[in-house]
ZADO-1210 file (C-alpha; in nm, 4 decimals, padded with zeros to 6 digits):
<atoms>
<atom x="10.9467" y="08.9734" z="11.3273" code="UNK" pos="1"/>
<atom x="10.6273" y="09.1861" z="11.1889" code="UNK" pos="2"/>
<atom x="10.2733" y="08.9744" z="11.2481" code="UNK" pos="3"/>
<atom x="10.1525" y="09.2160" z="10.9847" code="UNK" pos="4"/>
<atom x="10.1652" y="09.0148" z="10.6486" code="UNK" pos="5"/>
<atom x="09.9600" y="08.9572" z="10.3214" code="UNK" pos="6"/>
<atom x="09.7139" y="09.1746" z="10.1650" code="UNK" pos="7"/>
<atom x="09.6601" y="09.4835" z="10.3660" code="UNK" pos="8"/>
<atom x="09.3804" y="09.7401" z="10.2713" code="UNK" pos="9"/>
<atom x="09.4845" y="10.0866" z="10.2677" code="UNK" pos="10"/>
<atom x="09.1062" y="10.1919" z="10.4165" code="UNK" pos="11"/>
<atom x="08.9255" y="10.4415" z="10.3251" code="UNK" pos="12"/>
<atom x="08.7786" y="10.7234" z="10.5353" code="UNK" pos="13"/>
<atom x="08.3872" y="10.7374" z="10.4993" code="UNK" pos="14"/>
<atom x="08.2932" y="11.1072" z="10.6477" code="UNK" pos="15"/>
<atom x="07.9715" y="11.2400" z="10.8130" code="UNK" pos="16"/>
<atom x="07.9871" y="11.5927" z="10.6475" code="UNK" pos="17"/>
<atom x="08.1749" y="11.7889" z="10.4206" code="UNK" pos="18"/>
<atom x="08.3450" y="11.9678" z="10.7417" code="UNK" pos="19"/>
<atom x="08.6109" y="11.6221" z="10.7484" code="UNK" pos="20"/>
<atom x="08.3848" y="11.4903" z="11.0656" code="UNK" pos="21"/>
<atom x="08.4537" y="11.0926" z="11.0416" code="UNK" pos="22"/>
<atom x="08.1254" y="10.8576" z="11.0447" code="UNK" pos="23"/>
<atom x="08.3274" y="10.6374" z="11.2937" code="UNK" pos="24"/>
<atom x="08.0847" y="10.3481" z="11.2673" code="UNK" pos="25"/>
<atom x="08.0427" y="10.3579" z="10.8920" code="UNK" pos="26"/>
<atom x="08.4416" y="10.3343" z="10.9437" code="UNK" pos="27"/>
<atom x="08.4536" y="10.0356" z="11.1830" code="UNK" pos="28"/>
<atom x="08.1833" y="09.8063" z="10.9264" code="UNK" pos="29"/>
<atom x="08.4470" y="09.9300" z="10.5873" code="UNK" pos="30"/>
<atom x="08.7204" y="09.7557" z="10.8133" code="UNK" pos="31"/>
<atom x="08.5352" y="09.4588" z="10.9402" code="UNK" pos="32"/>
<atom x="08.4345" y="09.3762" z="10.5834" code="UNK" pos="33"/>
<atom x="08.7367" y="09.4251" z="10.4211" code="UNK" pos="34"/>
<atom x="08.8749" y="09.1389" z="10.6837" code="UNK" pos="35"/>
<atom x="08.5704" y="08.9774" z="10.5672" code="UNK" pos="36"/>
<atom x="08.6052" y="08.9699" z="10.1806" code="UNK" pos="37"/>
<atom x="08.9643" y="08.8615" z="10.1576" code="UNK" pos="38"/>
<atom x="09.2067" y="09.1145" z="10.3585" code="UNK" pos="39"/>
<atom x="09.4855" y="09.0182" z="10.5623" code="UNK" pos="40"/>
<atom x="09.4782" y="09.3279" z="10.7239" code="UNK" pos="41"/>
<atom x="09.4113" y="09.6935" z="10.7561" code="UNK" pos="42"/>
<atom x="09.6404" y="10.0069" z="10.7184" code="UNK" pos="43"/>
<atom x="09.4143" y="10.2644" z="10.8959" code="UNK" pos="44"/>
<atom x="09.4673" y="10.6484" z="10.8711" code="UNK" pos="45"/>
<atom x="09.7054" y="10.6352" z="10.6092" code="UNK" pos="46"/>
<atom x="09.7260" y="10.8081" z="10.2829" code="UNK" pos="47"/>
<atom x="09.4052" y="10.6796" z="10.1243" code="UNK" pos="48"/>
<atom x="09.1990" y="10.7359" z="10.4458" code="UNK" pos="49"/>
<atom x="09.3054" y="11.0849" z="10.4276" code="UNK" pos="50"/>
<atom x="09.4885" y="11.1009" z="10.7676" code="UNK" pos="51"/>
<atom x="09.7222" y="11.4370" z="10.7307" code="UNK" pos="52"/>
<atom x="09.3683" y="11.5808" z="10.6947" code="UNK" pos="53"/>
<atom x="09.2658" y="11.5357" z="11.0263" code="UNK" pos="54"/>
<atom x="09.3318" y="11.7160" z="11.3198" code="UNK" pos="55"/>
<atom x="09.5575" y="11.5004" z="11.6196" code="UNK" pos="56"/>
<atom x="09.2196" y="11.4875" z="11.8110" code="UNK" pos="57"/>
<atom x="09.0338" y="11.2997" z="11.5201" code="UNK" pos="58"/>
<atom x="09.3133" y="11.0454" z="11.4551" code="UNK" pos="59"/>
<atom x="09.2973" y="11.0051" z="11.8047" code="UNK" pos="60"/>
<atom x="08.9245" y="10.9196" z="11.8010" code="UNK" pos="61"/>
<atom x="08.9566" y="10.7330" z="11.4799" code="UNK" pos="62"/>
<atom x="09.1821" y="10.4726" z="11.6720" code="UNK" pos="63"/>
<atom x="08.9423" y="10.4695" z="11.9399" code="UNK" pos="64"/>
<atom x="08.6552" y="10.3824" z="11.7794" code="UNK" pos="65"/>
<atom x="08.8590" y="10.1003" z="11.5915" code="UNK" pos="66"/>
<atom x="09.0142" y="09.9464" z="11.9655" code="UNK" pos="67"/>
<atom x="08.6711" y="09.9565" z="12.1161" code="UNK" pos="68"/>
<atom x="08.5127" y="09.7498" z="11.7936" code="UNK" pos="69"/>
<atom x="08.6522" y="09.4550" z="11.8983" code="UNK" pos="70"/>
<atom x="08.8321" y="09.4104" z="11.5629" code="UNK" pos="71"/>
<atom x="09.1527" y="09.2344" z="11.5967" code="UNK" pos="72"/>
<atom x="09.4147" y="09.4993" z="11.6490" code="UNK" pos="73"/>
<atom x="09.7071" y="09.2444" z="11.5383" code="UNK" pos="74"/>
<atom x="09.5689" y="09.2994" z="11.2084" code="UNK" pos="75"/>
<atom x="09.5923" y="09.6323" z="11.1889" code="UNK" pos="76"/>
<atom x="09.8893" y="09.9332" z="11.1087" code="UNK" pos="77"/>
<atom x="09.7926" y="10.2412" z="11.1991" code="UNK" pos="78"/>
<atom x="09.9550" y="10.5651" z="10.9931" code="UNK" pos="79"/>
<atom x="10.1017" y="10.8112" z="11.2681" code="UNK" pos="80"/>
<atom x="10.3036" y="11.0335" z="11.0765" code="UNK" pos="81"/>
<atom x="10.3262" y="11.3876" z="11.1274" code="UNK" pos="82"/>
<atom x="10.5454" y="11.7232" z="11.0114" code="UNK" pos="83"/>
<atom x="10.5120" y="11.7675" z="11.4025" code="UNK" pos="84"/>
<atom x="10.7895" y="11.5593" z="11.5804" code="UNK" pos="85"/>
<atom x="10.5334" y="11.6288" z="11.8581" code="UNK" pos="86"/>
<atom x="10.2256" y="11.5178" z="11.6868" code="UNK" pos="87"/>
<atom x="10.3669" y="11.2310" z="11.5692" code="UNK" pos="88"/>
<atom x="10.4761" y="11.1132" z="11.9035" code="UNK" pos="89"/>
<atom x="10.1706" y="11.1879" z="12.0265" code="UNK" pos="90"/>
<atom x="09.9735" y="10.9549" z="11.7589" code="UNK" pos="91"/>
<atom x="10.1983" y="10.6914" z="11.7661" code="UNK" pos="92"/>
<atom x="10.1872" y="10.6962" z="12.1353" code="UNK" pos="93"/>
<atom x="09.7880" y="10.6700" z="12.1264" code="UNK" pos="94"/>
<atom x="09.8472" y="10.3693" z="11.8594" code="UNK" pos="95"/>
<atom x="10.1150" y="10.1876" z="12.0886" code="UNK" pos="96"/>
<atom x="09.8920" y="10.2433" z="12.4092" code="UNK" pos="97"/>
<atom x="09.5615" y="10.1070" z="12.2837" code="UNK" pos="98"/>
<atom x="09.7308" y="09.7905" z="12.0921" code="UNK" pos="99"/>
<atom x="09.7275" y="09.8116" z="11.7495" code="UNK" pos="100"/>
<atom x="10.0124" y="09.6157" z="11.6139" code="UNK" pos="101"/>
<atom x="10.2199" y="09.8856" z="11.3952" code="UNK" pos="102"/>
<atom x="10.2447" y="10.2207" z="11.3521" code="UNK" pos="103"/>
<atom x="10.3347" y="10.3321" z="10.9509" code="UNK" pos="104"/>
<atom x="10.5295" y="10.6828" z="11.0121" code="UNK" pos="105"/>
<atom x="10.5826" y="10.9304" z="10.7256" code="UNK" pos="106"/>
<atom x="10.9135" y="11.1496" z="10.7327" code="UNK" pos="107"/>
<atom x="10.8716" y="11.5203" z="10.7818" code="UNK" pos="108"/>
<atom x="10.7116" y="11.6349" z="10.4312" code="UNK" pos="109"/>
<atom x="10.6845" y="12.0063" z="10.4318" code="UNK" pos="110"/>
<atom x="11.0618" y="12.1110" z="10.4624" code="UNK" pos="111"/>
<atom x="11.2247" y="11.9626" z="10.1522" code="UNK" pos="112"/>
<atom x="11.6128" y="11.8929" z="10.0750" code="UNK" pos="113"/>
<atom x="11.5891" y="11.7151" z="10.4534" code="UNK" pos="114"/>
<atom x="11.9111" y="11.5073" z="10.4696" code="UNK" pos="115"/>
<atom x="11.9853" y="11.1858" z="10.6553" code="UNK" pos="116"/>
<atom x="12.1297" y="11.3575" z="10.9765" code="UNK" pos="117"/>
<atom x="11.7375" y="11.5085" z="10.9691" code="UNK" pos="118"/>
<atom x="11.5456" y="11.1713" z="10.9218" code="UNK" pos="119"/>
<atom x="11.7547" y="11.0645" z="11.1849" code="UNK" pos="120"/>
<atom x="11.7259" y="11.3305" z="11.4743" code="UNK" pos="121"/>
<atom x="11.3250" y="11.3058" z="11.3680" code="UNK" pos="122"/>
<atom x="11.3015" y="10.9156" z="11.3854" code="UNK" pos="123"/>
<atom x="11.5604" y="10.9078" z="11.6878" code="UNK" pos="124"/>
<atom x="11.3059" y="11.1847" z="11.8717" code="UNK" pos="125"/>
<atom x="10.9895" y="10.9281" z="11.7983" code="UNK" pos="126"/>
<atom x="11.1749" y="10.6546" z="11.9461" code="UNK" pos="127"/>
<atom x="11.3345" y="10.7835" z="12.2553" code="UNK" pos="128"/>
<atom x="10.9366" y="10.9538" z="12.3460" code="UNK" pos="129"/>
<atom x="10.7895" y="10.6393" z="12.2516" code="UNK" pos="130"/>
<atom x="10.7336" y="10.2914" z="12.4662" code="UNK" pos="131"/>
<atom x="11.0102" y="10.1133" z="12.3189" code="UNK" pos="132"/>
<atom x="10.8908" y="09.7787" z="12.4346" code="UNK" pos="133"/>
<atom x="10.5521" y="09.8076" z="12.1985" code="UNK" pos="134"/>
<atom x="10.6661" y="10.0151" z="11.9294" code="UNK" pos="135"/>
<atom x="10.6496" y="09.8312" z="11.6171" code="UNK" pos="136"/>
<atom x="10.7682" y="10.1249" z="11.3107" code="UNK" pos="137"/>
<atom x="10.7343" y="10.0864" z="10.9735" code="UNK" pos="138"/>
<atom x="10.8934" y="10.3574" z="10.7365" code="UNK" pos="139"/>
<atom x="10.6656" y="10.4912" z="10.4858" code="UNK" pos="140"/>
<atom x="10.8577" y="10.5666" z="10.1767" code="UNK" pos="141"/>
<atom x="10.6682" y="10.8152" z="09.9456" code="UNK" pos="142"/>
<atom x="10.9005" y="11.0648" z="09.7595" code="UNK" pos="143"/>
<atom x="10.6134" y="11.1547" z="09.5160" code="UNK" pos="144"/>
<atom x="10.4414" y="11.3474" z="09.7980" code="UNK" pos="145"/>
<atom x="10.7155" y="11.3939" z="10.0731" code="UNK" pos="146"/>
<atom x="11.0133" y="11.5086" z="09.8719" code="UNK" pos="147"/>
<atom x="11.2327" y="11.2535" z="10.0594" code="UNK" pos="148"/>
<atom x="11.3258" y="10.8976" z="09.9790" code="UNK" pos="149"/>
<atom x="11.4897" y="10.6442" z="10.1999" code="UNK" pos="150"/>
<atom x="11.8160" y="10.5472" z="10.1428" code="UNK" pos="151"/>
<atom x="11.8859" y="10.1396" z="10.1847" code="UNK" pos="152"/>
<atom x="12.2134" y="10.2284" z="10.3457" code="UNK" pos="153"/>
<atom x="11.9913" y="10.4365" z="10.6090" code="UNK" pos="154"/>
<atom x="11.7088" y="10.2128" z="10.6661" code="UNK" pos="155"/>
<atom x="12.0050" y="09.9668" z="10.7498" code="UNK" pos="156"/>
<atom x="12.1853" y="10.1959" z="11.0584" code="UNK" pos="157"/>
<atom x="11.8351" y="10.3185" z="11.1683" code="UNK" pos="158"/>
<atom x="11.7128" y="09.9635" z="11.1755" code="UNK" pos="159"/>
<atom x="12.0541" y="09.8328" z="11.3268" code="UNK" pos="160"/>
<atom x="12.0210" y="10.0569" z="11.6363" code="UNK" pos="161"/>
<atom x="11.6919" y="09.9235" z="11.6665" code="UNK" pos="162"/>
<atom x="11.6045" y="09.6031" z="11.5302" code="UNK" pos="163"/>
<atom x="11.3024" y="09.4954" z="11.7169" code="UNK" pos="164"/>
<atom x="11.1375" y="09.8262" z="11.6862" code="UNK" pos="165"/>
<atom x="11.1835" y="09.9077" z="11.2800" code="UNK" pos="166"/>
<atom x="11.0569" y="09.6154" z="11.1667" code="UNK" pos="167"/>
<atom x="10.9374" y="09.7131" z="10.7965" code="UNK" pos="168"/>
<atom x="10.8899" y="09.9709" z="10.5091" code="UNK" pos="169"/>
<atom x="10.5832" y="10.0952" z="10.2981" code="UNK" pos="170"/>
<atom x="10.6756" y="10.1330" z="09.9414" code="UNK" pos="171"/>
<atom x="10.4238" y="10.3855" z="09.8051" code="UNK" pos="172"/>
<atom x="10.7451" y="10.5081" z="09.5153" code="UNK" pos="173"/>
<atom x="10.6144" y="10.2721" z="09.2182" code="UNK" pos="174"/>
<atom x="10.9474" y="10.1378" z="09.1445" code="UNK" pos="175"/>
<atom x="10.9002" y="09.7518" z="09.2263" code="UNK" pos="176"/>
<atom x="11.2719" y="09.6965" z="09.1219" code="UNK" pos="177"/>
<atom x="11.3700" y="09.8931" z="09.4022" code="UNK" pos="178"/>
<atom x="11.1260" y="09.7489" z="09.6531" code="UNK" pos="179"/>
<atom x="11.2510" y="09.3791" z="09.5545" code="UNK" pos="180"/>
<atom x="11.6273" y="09.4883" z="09.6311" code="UNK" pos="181"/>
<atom x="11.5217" y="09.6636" z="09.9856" code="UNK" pos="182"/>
<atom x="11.3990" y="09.3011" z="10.0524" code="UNK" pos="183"/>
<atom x="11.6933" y="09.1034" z="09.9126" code="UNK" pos="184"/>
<atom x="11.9313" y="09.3400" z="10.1140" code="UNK" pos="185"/>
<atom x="11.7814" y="09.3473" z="10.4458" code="UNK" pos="186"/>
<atom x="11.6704" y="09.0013" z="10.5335" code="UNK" pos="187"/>
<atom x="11.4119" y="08.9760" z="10.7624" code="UNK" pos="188"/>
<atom x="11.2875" y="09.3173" z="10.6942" code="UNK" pos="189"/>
<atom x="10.9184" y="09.3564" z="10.6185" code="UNK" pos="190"/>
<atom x="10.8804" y="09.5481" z="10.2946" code="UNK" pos="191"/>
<atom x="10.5216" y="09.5854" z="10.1166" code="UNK" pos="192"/>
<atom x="10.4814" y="09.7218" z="09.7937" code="UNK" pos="193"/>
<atom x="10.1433" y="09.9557" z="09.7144" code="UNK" pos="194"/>
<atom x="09.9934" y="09.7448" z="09.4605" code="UNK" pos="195"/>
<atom x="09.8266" y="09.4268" z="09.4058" code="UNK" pos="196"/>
<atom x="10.0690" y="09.3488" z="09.0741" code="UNK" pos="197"/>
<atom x="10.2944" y="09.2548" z="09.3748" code="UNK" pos="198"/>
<atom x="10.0551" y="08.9963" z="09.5263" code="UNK" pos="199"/>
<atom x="10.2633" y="08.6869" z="09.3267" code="UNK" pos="200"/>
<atom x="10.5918" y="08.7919" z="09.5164" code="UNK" pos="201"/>
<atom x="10.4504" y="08.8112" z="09.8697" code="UNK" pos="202"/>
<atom x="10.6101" y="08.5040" z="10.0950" code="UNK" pos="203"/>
<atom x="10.9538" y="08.3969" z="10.2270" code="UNK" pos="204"/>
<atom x="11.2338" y="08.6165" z="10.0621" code="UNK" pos="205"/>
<atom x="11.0635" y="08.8591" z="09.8951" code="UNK" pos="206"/>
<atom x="10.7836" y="09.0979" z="10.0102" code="UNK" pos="207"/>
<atom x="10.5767" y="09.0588" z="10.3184" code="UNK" pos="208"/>
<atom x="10.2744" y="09.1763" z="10.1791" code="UNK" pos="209"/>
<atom x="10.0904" y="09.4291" z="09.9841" code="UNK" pos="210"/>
<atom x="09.9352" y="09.7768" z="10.1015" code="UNK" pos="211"/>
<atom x="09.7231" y="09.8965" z="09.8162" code="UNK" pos="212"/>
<atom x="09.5002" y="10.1581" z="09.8348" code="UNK" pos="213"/>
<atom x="09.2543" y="09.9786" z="09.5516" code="UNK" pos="214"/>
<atom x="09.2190" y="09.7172" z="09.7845" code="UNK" pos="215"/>
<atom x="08.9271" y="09.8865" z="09.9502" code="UNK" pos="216"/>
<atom x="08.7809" y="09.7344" z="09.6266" code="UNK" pos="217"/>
<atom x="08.9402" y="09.4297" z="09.5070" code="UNK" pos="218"/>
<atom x="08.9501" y="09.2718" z="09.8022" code="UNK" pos="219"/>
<atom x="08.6781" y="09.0348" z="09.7042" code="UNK" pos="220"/>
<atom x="08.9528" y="08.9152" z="09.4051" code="UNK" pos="221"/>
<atom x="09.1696" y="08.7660" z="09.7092" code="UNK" pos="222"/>
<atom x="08.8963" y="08.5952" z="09.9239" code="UNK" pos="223"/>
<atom x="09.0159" y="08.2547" z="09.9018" code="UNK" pos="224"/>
<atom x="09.3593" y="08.3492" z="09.9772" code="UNK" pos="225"/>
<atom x="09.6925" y="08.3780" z="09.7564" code="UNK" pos="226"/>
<atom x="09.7585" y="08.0115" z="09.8294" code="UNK" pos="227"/>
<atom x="09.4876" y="07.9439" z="09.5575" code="UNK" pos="228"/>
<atom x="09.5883" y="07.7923" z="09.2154" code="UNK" pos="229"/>
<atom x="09.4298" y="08.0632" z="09.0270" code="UNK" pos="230"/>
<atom x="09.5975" y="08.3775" z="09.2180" code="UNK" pos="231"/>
<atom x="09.7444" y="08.5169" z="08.8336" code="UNK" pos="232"/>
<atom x="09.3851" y="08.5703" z="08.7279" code="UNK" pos="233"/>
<atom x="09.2313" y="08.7279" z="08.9808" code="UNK" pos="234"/>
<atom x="09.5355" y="08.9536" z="08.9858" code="UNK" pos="235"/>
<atom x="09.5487" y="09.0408" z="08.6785" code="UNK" pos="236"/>
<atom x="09.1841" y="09.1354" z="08.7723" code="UNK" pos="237"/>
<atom x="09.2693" y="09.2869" z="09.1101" code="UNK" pos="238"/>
<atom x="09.5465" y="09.4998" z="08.8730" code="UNK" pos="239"/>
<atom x="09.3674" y="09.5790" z="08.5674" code="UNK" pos="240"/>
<atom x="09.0659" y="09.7696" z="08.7953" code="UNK" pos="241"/>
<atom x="09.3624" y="09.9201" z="08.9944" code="UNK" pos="242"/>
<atom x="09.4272" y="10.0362" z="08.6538" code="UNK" pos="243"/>
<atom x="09.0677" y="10.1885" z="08.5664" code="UNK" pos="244"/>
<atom x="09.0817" y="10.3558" z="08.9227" code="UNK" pos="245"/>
<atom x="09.4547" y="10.5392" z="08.8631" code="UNK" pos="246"/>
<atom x="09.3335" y="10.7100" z="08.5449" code="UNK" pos="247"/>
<atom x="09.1448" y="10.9555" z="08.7783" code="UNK" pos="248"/>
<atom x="09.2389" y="11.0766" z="09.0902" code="UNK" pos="249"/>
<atom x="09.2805" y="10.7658" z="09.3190" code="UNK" pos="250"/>
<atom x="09.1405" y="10.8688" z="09.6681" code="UNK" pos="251"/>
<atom x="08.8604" y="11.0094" z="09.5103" code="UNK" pos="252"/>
<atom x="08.7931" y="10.7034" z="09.2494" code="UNK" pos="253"/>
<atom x="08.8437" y="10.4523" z="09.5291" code="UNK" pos="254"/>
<atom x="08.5557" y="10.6628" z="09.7063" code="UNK" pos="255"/>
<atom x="08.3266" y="10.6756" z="09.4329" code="UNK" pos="256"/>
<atom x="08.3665" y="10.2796" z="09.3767" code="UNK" pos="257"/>
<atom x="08.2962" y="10.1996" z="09.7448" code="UNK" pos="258"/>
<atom x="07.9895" y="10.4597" z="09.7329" code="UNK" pos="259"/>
<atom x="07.9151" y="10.2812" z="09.4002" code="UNK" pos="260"/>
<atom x="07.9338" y="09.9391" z="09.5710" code="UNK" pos="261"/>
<atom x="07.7682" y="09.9683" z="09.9279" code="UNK" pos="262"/>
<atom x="07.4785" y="10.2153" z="09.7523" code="UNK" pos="263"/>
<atom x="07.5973" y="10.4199" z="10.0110" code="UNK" pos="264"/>
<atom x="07.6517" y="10.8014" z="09.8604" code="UNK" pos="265"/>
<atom x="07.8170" y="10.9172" z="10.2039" code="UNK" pos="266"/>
<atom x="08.1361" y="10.7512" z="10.0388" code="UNK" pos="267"/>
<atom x="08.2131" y="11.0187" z="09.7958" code="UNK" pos="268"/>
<atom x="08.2534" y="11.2779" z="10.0780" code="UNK" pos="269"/>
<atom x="08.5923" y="11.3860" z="10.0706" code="UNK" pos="270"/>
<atom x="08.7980" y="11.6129" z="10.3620" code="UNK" pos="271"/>
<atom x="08.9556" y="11.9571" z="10.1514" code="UNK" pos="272"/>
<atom x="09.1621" y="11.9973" z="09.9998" code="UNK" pos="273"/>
<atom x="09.0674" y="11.6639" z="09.8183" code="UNK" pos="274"/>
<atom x="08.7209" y="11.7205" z="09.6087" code="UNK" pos="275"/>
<atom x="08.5225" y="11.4374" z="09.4425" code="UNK" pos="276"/>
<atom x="08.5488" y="11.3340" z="09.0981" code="UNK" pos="277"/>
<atom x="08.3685" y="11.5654" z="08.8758" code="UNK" pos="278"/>
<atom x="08.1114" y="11.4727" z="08.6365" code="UNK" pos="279"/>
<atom x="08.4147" y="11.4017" z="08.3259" code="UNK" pos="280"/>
<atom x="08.6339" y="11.2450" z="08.6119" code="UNK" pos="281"/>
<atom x="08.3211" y="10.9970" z="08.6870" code="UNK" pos="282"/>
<atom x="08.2017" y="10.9052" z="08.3235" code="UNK" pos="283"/>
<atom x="08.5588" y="10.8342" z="08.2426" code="UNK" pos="284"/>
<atom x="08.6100" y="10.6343" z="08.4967" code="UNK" pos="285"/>
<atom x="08.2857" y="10.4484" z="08.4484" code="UNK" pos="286"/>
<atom x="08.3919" y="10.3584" z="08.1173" code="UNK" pos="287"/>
<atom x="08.7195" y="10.2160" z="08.1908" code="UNK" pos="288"/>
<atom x="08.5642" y="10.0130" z="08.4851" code="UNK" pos="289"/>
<atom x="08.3418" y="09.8825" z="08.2137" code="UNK" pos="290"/>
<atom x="08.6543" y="09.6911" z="08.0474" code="UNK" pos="291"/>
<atom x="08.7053" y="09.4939" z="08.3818" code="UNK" pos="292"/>
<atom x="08.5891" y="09.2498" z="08.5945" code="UNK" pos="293"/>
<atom x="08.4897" y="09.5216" z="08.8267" code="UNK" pos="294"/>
<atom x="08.0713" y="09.4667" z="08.8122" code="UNK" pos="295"/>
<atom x="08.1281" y="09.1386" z="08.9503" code="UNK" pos="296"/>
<atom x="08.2647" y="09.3214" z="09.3130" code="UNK" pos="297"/>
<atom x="07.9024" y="09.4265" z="09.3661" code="UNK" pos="298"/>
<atom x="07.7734" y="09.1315" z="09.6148" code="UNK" pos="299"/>
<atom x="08.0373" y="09.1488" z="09.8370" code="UNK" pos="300"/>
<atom x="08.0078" y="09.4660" z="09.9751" code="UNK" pos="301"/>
<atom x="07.6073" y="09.4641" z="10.0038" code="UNK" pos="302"/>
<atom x="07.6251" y="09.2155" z="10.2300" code="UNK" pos="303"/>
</atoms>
């Protein structure tokens, strides 16, 4: 059973220079204050923090940085997909030897019309080079920008052959119907929508959590936990500034709100081939930010 549960921050990646070097320590406070202001835990390297960006060697030293922080590790999953079978193994292997708790693994995204015999030889491979008695997998299903979606029939083999190593799925597809039948069909199986609309559903016999990417900025709407009577407000906060942020593009919106936030302008670096916002990307975005409850963020990320 997956320790990873709740609402889980798909972080960020603050960067040093516009050459994609990572400001490691800037990256170790994001995650310590995201646990701080209401996050269950922390997806690091993943799709928000810009991981298939980086070279091998700087998700390496990413993880690292994080292990030696002394932040709790059992609180973190750690994205170690690849293309590479071999680079893959090779990140996950780094994740799984310093202790983080999961490791969120993409399928092979450049090839497309992959079938399942594919997905399997490729998550077979990871498994067999990996130490089975740490791994902890979690599929990461994102057709939008992989080409490939997972099959509940497959998830079920792949997850039968190895039931205390695939322990869960990332559901980064936007279709929350489909999500809610993964979970109703494989009991025990930890699936986590990308979006804090979710947040209601998260407990016993639905979803295990929630792994949002605008969580790097409404965290502070969850800070007194879901258990709280007046969790449909602030999610309906948390959603409608998730909202503002998707209007533009969202890597680059979350940026500018956490530069925007911490008064830190090192935030709106982003590693190519993502740019910033541009200047009718930013007003617009201002102005829909405007309608929310977003202003009322800015304390918790000065501290």
């Amino acid at each position: 059973m997956t320790k990873l549960a709740g609402m889980i921050a798909a972080a960020a990646t603050p960067f040093s220079d516009a050459e994609g070097a990572v400001d490691l320590d800037g990256l170790v406070g994001h995650c310590r204050r995201l646990l701080a202001i209401g996050c269950d835990g922390i997806n690091l390297l993943g799709t928000t923090g810009e991981a298939t960006s980086l070279p091998v060697g700087g998700r390496i030293a990413v993880m690292k940085a994080v292990a030696a922080s002394g932040l709790p590790l059992d609180r973190f999953m750690v994205g170690t997909g690849a293309a590479s079978l071999a680079d893959a193994v090779a990140l996950t292997g780094a994740a799984v030897e310093l202790g983080f708790e999961g490791a969120l693994v993409l399928p092979p995204f450049y090839y497309k019309g992959i079938d399942e015999a594919g997905l399997s030889a490729f998550y077979e491979g990871l498994i067999a080079r990996s130490d089975r008695t740490r791994l902890r997998l979690y599929l990461y299903n994102f057709p939008q920008n992989t080409g490939i979606r997972f099959s509940t029939a497959w998830i079920r083999r792949l997850r039968d052959r190895h039931p205390d190593i695939v322990v869960g799925l990332k559901d980064s597809s936007g279709d929350i119907d489909a999500a809610r039948a993964l979970a109703h069909d494989l009991p025990g199986f930890a699936v986590f929508p990308s979006t804090e609309a979710a947040a209601a559903e998260v407990g016993p016999g639905v979803f295990a959590g929630v792994i949002s990417a605008s969580l790097n900025v409404t965290a502070p709407c969850f800070r007194h936990g879901r258990g709280a009577g007046d969790l449909g407000d602030r999610m309906a906060r948390a959603v409608a500034i998730r909202a503002a942020l998707s209007e533009v593009p969202l890597v680059a919106a979350v940026k500018w709100a956490l530069a925007d936030l911490t008064g830190a302008p090192g935030w709106r670096l982003l590693c190519p081939p993502l740019v910033p916002l541009d200047p009718a990307q930013a007003a617009h975005l201002v102005a829909t930010l405007a309608k929310t409850d977003y202003s009322s963020l800015g304390d918790s990320f000065k501290a």
